[in-house]
Structure formats: structure tokens, C-alpha cells
N, C-alpha and C positions, 0 to 999 in steps of 0.2 A: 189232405191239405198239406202245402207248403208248411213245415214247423217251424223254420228258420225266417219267415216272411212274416213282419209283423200285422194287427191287423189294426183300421183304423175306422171309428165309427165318425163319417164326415155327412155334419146337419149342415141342411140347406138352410140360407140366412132368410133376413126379413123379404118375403116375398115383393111388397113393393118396392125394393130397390136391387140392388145389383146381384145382389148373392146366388138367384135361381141361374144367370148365364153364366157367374166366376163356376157355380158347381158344376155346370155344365161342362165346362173346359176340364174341369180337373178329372171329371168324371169318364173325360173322350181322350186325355191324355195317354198314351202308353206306357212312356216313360215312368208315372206317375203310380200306375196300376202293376206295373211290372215290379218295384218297388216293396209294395205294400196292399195289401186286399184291402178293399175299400167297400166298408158299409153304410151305404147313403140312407139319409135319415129325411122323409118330406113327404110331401103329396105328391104324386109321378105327374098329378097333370101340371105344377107350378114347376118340376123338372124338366120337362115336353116344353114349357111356354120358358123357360129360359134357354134349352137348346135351340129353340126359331131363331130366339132373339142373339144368340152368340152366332149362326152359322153352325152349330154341329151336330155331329148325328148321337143319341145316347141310347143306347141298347142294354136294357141290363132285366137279366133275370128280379124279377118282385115277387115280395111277400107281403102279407098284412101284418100290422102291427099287433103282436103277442105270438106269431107263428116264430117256431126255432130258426134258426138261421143255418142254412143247409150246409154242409161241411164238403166246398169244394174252396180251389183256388181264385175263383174271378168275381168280381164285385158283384153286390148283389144290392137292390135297392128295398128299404123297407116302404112301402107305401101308408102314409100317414091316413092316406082319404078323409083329410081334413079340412079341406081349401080348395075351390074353385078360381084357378086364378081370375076368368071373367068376373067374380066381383070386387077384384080388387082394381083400386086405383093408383097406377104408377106415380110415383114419386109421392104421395100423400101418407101423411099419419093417419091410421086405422087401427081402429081395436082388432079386429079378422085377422088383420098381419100379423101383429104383438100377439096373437092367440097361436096362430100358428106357427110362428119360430120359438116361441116361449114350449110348446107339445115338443115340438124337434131337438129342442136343448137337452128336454129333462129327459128325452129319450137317451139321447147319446151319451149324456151322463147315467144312465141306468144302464147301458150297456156297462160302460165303464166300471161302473163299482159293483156290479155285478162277476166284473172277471170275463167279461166275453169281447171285448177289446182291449186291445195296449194303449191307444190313447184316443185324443177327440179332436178334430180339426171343424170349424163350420166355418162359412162364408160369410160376410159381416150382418152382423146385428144393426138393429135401432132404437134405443135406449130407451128414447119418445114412445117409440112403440110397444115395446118392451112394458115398458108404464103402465101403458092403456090395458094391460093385459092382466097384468100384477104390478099394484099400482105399488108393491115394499122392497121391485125389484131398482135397486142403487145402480151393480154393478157386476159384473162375470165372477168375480171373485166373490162376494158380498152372496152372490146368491149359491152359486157351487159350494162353497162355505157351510151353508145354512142346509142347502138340497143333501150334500153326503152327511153332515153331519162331523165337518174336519173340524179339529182342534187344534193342528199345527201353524206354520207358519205360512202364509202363502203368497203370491204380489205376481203383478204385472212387470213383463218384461218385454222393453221396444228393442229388436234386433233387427242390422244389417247385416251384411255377410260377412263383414271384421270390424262391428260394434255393438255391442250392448247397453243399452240402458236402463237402470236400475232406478227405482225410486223408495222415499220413504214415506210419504206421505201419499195419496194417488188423489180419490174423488172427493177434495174435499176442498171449504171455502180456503184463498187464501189468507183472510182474515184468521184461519184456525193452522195456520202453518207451524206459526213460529213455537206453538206451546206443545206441539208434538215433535218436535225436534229432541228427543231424549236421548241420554246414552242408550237407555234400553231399546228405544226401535231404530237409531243409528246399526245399532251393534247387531239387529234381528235382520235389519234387512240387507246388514254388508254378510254377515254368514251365511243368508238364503242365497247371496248371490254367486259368493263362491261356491256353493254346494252346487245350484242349478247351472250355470256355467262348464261343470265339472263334469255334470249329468251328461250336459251336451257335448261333450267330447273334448274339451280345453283341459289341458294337462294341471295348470297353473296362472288362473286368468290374473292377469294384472288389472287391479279397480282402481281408476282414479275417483276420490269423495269430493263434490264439487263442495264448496263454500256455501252456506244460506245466506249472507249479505253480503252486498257488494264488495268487491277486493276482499272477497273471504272474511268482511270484517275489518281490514286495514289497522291490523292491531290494536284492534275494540274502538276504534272512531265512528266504527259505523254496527255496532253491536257485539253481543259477546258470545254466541253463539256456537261461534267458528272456533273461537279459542277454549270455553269450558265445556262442551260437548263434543265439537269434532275431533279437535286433537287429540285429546284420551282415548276417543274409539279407532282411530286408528292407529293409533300406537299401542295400542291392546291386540286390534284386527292382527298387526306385525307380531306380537308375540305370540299368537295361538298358529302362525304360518299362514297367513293370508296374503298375499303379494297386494297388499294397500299402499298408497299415499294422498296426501291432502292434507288438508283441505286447498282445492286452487281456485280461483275466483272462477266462478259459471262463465262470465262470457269471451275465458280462452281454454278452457280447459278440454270443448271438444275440438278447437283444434291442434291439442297435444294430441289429444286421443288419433284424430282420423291421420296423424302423422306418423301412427305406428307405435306412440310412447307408451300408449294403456289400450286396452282389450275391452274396457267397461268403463262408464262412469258410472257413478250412485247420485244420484239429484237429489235435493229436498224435497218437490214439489212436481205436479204434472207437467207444465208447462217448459218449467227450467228446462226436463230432458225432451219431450215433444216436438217442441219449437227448431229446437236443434237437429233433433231427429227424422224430420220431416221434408226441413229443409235439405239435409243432405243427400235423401233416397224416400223420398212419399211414396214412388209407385214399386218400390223394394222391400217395405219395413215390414217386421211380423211381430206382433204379440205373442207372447208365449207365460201360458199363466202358470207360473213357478213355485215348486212347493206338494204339489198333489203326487196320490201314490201312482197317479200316468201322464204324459203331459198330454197337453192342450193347447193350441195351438191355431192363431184367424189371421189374418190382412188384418196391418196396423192401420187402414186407412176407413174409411166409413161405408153408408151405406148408399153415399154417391145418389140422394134420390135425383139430384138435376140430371143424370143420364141412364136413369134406370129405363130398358125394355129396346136400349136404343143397338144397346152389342156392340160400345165400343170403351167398356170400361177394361182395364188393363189386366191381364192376369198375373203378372210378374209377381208381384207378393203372394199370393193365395197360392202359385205355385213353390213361393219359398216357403212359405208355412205346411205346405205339405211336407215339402224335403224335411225340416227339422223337427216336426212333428214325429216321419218317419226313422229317423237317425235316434233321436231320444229312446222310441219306442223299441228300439230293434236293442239297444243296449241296454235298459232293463229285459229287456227277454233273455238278453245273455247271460243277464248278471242273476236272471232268478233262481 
């Protein structure tokens, strides 16, 4: 086995929607495989029914699920034999689905914390689904959290290919924003983000910290916020060596950012960064869940059931969450 190639355990997503023909593509990729050994995580035959449905051929040596994983260079797929795709139903909510990407998940993270991969990429999830499955699961983070048993710090992170976006608050009502606005999880998730950032190969990211009210607050006319929690945390951020500034009002502050000024913003809330995020690059953007001892790594986008089984959803992100997924992993391998 290549030593220098990382390896990446990549779960197949919510079988009713896009994720079986994204994995398909990444799976028939070259590029992609030449990179990084690629351990697919599913049932071969909702693998099979997403290759028809992308146009591509996937050939990959299989194993059952508990079989070792054979020690060569080229991908290898573990077969879940879990899922008939004929009885599922495209584009619909189903417990079968949520049953079987929820098996895929906690596999690829068992590889992970196991040590028998560097990191985890899968194709998108469906939360809905998700639910119906394990009705206590919230979120990727919320349950990876709970499933290894982490006690660090950890968060979602929306990247473009020269922007990050950071949040401090993620899946939560915005009626419950403004009371978790603390120095304490200001300051946890601007140091996650220079850390994770760093991880990914940025020498020295410059964060900008967006405002929680409007005009940043407009020197307390419009709350206080901005002025007794953000400013201290970043002028603290600036004395430990943080390349921070802020707070700047949310709706110009990313376009300082996409002008080259900042590398990252930190939002208060989902939406604040999302919106902005979305609008900039939807069919570019990747998740990357930050903070874990590997990364991980999906398409910022959904699970697209309005064109699932159709093979014309976009692979552009799911191709870039592979690359970053692979870059992260390859530089904790070096660094181990």
C-alpha cells in the first residue's frame, strides 16, 4: 500500500436523493482515486442504481461489512447489503432511507475512530430522514459528538475555494441566538477556526467577526452585543495572534471578504453565513466538520430530492469536498 496516500472512508448519502449518483462520479473519478484510496461505505446495489442514473461505470473490488479491508492501493467498496434500492422511493421521506445512511455513517465513522482511515467524506444527507431513523439525531456534529464520544470543541464549516465561513451558533431557533452569544463561545469558535483553517493548509487566516445586530449594533442603538461581547473577543483573538477584526455589520462584510480583505468570516448564526454562502457558489460550497481528530468532509448543498435518480445533479462540490477532505488528511499523516 501507497504510505504517502491518504485514505478516506467515503459513505454513500440518503439513498432517496442525490448522494448514490454524486458517489458514483467521485467513485469513477481518476483524478479523485489517484489522490486518495477511497473506501466506499453502502449497499453495491443503491451504488449500481446511482451509476445508471449518473451515466458511469463503477467497478470496485467488495467486501462485506466486518471483513478486513484488503491492503492494496485501489478503492475498494464495503458492501452494507442493507437496502434494496427498488423499494425505495425517489425523492420521498422514508424510514429504509434514514436506516440506511444512518448504518453508512456510523460505519465510516467506526472506520475513523478505529484508525483505519484518515478521514470521512459521504454525499449529502437528509436530516428528515435522518430522524425517521434515530429520531435524537439533531445534526453531523450533535451526533459524531455523542457516536465517538468527543469532548472538544467542534463546528461546522461552509468553504469556497478562497472563503470560509464560521459560525457560533449553528442548528438552533433564532429566538435562542442572542443568549448564546458569549465571550466564552465567541472566543471557542474564533480559536476553532484559526486552528481548523491552519489544519487546511492557511499559513495565517485572516477572520473577519461579522456583527450580531444590525450595523454591528450602531453603537448600542440597536443592542449591545456587538460592543460588550464582540469587541473584547476580538481584541483578546488579536493578543493570543489571531489575525481577527470586527465586528463589521453582516450585510457588507462578505463583500470585504470576497474582495480579498478576509479569508473567513465567523457569523453568529446559520443563516447570517449560509445565505451569503450559497448565494455566492451553492454548486461549489463544502462542509467541513471541524475540530475532530480526522476531518470530514460533504457537499454544502442538500439532498436535492426534486432531481434525485434524474443524473443531473452537479458534482462540483462533492468533488471539492473530496480534494479538502484529501489535503487535510494527507497533512495529519505527515504531521503524525
Amino acid at each position: 500500500m501507497d504510505a504517502s496516500r491518504p485514505v478516506l472512508a467515503h459513505v454513500i448519502g440518503c439513498p432517496a436523493g442525490i448522494g448514490p449518483e454524486l458517489s458514483a462520479r467521485i467513485l469513477s473519478d481518476s483524478d479523485i482515486n489517484a489522490a486518495a484510496r477511497i473506501i466506499a461505505i453502502g449497499d453495491a446495489r443503491v451504488l449500481a442504481a446511482g451509476a445508471r442514473a449518473a451515466g458511469v461505470t463503477v467497478s470496485l473490488p467488495t467486501i462485506g461489512d466486518g471483513d478486513p479491508i484488503p491492503a492494496s492501493n485501489g478503492p475498494v467498496l464495503i458492501d452494507m447489503a442493507h437496502l434494496d434500492p427498488a423499494t425505495i422511493r425517489p425523492g420521498e421521506l422514508q424510514k429504509p432511507a434514514g436506516d440506511a445512511a444512518m448504518a453508512n455513517f456510523r460505519k465510516g465513522l467506526a472506520l475513523a475512530k478505529a484508525g483505519l482511515v484518515d478521514g470521512v467524506t459521504f454525499s449529502p444527507f437528509n436530516k428528515a430522514s435522518m430522524r425517521l431513523s434515530y429520531p435524537a439525531y439533531e445534526d453531523e456534529v450533535v451526533f459524531m459528538n455523542e457516536f465517538l464520544d468527543f469532548k472538544g470543541t467542534a463546528s461546522e464549516f461552509n468553504i469556497l475555494p478562497d472563503l470560509w465561513n464560521a459560525r457560533v451558533t449553528s442548528h438552533v431557533p433564532i429566538s435562542g441566538v442572542a443568549a448564546l452569544i458569549t465571550a466564552e463561545n465567541v472566543t471557542r469558535a474564533l480559536r476553532l477556526t484559526d486552528q481548523a483553517m491552519r489544519a487546511a493548509g492557511w499559513s495565517r487566516p485572516r477572520i473577519a467577526v461579522a456583527g450580531l445586530n444590525p450595523h454591528a449594533g450602531d453603537g448600542g442603538n440597536f443592542g449591545r452585543e456587538d460592543i460588550d461581547v464582540l469587541e473584547p473577543v476580538v481584541a483578546a483573538g488579536q493578543r493570543e495572534g489571531i489575525a481577527c477584526a470586527g465586528p463589521f455589520p453582516s450585510d457588507t462584510v462578505f463583500v470585504r471578504a470576497r474582495k480579498g480583505e478576509f479569508d473567513a468570516v465567523l457569523t453568529m448564526y446559520h443563516d447570517q453565513g449560509q445565505i451569503a454562502m450559497k448565494l455566492i457558489g451553492f454548486d461549489q460550497g463544502v462542509t467541513v466538520l471541524g475540530g475532530y481528530p480526522f476531518p470530514i468532509a460533504t457537499a454544502a448543498h442538500g439532498s436535492a430530492y426534486d432531481i434525485a435518480g434524474k443524473g443531473i445533479a452537479n458534482p462540483d462540490a462533492m468533488r471539492n469536498a473530496m480534494g479538502i477532505a484529501t489535503r487535510m488528511a494527507a497533512a495529519r499523516r505527515r504531521a503524525a
